[in-house]
SEFI-346785 format. One record per residue (C-alpha): residue number from 1; residue in one letter; chain; x, y, z. Coordinates in steps of 0.5 Angstrom, whole numbers, always signed. Each point is the difference from the previous one (the first is absolute). Layout:
<nodes>
  seq  type  mol     c1     c2     c3
  NUM     A    A      X      Y      Z
...
</nodes>
This chain:
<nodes>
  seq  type  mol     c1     c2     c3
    1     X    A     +7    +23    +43
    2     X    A     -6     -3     -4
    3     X    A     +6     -1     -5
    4     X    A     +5     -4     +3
    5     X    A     -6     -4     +3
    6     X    A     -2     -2     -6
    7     X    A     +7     -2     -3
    8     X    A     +2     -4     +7
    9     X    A     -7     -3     -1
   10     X    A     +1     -2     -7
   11     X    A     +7     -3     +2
   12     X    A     -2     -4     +5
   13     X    A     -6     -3     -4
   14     X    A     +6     -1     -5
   15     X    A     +4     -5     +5
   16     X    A     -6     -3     +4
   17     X    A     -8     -1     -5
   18     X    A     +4     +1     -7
   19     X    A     +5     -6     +2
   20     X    A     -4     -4     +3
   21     X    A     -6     +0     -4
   22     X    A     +3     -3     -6
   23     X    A     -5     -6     +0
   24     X    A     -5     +5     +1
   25     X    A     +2     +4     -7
   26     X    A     +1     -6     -4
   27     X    A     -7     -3     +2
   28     X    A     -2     +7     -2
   29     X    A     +3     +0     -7
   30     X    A     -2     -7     -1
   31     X    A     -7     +3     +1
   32     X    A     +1     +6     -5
   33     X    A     +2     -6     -6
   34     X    A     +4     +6     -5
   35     X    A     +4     -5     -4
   36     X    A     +2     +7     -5
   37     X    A     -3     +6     +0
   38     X    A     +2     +7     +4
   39     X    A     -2     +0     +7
   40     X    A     -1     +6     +5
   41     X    A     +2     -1     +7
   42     X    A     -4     +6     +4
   43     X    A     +4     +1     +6
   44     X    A     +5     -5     -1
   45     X    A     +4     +2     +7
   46     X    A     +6     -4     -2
   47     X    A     +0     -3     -6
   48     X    A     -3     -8     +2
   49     X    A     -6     -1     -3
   50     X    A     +3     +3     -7
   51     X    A     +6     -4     +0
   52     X    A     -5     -7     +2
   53     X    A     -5     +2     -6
   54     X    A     +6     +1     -4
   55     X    A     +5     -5     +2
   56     X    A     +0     -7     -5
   57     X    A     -4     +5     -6
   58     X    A     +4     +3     -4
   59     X    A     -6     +3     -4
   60     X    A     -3     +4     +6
   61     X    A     +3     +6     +1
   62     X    A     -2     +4     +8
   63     X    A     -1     +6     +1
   64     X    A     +1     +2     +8
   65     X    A     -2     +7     +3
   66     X    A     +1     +3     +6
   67     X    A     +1     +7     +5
   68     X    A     +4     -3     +4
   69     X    A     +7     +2     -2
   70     X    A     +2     -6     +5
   71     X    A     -4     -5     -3
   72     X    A     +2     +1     -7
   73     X    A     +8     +0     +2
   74     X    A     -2     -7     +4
   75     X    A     -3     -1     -7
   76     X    A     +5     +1     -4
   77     X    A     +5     -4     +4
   78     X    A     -5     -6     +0
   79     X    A     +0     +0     -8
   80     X    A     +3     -5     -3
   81     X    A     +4     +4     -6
   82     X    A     -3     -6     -6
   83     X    A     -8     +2     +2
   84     X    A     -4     +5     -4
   85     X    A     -1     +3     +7
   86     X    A     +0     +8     +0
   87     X    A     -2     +3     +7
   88     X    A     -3     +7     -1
   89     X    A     -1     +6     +5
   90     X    A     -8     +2     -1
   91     X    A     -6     +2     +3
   92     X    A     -6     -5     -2
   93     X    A     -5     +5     +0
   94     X    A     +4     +2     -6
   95     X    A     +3     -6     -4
   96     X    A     +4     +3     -5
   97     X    A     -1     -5     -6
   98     X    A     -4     +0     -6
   99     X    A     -8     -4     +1
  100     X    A     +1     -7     -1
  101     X    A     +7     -1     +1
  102     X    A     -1     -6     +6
  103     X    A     -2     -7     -1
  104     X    A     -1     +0     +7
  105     X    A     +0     +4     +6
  106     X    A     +2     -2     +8
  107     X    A     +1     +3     +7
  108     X    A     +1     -3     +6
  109     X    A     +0     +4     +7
  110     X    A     +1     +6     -4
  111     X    A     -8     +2     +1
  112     X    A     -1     +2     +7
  113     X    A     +5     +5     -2
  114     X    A     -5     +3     -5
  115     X    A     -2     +7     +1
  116     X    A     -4     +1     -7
  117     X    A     -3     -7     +0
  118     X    A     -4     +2     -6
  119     X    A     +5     +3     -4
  120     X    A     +5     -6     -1
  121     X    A     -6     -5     -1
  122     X    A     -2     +4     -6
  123     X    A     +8     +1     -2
  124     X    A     +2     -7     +0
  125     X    A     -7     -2     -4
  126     X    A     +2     +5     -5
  127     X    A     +8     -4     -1
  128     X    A     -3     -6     +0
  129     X    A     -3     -2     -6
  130     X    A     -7     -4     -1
  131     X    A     -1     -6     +3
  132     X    A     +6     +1     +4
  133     X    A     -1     +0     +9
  134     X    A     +3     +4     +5
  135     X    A     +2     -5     +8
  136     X    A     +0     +4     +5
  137     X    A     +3     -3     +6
  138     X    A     -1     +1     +8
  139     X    A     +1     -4     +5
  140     X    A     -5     -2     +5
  141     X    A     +1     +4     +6
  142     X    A     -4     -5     +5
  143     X    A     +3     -6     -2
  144     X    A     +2     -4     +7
  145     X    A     +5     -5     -4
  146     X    A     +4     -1     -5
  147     X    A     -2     -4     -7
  148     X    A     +5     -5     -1
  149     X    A     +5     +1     -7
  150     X    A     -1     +8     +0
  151     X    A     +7     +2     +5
  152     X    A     +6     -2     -1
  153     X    A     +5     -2     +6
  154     X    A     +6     +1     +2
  155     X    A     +1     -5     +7
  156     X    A     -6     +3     +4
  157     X    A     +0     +7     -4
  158     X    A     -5     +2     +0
  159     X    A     -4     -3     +6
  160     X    A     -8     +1     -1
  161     X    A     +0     +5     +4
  162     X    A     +4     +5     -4
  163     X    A     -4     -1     -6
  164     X    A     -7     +1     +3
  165     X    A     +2     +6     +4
  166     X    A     +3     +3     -7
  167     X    A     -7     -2     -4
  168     X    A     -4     +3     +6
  169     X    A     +3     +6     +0
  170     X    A     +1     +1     -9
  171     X    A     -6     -4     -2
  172     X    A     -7     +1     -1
  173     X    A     -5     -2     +4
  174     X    A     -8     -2     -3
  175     X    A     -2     +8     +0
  176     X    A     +6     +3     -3
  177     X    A     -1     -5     -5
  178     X    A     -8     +0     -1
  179     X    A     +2     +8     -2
  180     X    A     +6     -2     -5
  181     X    A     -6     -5     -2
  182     X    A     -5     +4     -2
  183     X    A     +5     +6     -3
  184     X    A     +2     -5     -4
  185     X    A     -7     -2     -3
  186     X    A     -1     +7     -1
  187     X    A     +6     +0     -5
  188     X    A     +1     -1     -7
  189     X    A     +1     -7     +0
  190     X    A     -4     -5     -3
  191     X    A     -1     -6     +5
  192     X    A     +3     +0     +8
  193     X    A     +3     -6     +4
  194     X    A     +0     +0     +7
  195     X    A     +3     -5     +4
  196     X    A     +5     -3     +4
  197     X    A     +7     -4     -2
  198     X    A     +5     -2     +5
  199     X    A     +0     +6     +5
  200     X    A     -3     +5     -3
  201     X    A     -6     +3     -4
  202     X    A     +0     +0     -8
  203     X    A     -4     +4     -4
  204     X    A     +0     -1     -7
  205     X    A     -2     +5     -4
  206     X    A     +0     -1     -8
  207     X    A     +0     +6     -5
</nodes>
């Protein structure tokens, strides 16, 4: 059963947050700024976030892991065929790529599903090469409005309401947050970032 929830959850994030948080990921990748080199997409869910960092940069090549068999095959069916995009099924705690293999690093709303924080933090600064940085994004689950720009609309859809509500029940509040923050600073990285951008936390963290 645990299962087949997880798989009509991914479904639904697919066709609800993962269509309508195309601004949101196009801000993100904005913000990462890889114009070429290989970039790691840790929790890619399905599969945006790798397709805008890559999309109009022919010398960037992504790299998505995910457990959710779900998601990877929304992913796959999101990729456009003439980007260096591949989707892969992998456990974060143990990414299997050499050290230094990544110019750049990102997760978004991934972490709260974390069970071995410290292990992935320490994997995806091993595959990250020197002076490298690793975005890591969670939605801020106390937030009582919807920033402008971040949510795409269709007519009325999705009103505020919607959106709040999935952010207060997948978000991170300031506790769980404080925590991720401290492993993180506790971790191989060199320097840590934490702040806020559009509606959610960033931490930054470079290798």
């Amino acid at each position: 059963m645990k299962a087949v929830r997880a798989a009509i959850s991914a479904w639904l994030y697919d066709r609800g947050p993962g269509r309508y948080y195309q601004p949101a990921y196009r801000h993100i990748a904005s913000a990462i700024g890889l114009e070429e080199g290989r970039f790691l997409d840790v929790g890619c869910g399905p599969g945006w976030l790798s397709i805008r960092v890559a999309e109009g940069r022919p010398g960037v090549d992504a790299v998505g892991i995910d457990l959710s068999d779900t998601m990877l095959r929304a992913a796959e069916g999101h990729r456009p065929a003439h980007m260096n995009i591949t989707f892969q099924k992998m456990d974060a705690a143990h990414i299997e790529f050499p050290e230094g293999t990544f110019t750049a690093a990102a997760s978004i709303q991934s972490a709260h599903h974390w069970v071995r924080p410290e292990d992935i933090l320490a994997e995806v600064h091993r595959v990250l090469q020197p002076g490298a940085s690793f975005h890591i994004y969670e939605a801020m689950s106390e937030l009582q409005e919807v920033p402008a720009g971040w949510i795409e609309r269709r007519g009325l859809w999705p009103p505020d309401r919607v959106v709040l509500l999935g952010w207060r029940r997948f978000g991170m509040d300031t506790e769980r947050w404080a925590k991720l923050e401290d492993l993180a600073r506790k971790s191989p990285f060199s320097a840590i970032r934490s702040e806020q951008h559009g509606f959610y936390r960033r931490l930054v963290l470079t290798r």
